[in-house]
C-alpha positions in Angstrom: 0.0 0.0 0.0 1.1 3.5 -0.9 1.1 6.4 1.6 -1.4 7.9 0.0 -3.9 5.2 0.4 -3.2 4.8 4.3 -3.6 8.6 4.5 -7.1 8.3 2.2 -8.3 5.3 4.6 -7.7 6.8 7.7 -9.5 9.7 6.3 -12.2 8.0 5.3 -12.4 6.1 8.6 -12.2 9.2 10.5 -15.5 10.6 8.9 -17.1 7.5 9.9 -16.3 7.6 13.5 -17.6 11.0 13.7 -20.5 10.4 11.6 -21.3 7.8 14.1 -20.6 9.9 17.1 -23.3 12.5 15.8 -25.4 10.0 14.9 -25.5 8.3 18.7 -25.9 11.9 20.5 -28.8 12.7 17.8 -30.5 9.4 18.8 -29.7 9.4 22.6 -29.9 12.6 23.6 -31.6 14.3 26.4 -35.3 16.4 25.7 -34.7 19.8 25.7 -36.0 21.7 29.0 -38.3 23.8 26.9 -40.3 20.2 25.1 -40.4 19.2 29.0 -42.0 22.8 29.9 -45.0 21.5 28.6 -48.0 22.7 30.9 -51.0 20.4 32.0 -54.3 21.5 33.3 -56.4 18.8 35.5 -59.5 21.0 37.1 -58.4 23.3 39.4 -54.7 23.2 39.0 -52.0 23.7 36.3 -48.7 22.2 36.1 -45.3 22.6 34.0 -41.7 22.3 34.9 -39.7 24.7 35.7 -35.6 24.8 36.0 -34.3 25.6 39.2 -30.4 25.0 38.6 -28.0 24.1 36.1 -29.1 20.2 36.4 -32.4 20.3 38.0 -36.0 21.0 37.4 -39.1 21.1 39.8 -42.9 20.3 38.8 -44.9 23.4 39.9 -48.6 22.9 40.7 -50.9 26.4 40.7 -53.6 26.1 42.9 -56.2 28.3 40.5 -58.5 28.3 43.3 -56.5 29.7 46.2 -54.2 31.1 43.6 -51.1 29.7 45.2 -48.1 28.2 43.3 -46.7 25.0 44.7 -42.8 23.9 43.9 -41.6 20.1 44.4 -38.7 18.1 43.6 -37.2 14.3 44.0 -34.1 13.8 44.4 -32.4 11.4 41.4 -33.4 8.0 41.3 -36.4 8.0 43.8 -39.6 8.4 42.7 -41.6 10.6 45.9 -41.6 14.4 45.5 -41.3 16.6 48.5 -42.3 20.3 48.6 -39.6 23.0 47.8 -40.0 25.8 49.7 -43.5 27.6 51.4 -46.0 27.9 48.5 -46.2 31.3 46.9 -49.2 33.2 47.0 -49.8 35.0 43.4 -52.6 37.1 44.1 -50.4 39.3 46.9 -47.0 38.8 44.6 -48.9 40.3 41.7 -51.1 43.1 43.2 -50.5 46.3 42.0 -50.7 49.7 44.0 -52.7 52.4 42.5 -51.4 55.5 42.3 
């Protein structure tokens, strides 16, 4: 074999391995926070995600009755959400003063 045909094969098996490599994060990766941001309404209450860091997201629940919003999280790998903080009462956090 000739230099240049090493060189040529190596080429050509380089673009492989990389067409492989996009090809595997393409297929295997993660949603996108804003396809999981979907919100959900079940009667009274509406629910989406919403990030809270860098690596993790909490389900938040709005109470349309009491119109309170509720945050909860799991920690990785277990299943049971636990409340993140008091909830939030929207109708004082969005009154407005008149003038």
């Amino acid at each position: 074999m000739k230099v240049k045909d090493i060189v040529l094969a190596g080429l050509i098996t380089l673009n492989l391995a990389l067409l492989v490599l996009v090809a595997a994060i393409a297929f295997f990766g993660h949603e996108t926070s804003a396809v999981a941001s979907n919100t959900a309404d079940a009667g009274y209450f509406r629910a989406c995600t919403a990030r809270i860091s860098e690596s993790r997201e909490a389900l938040v629940v709005i109470d349309t009755v009491t119109n309170r919003m509720h945050f909860y999280t799991n920690q990785p790998g277990q299943a049971e959400f636990k409340p993140l903080g008091a909830p939030i009462d929207l109708a004082r956090a969005f009154q407005h003063s008149s003038p």
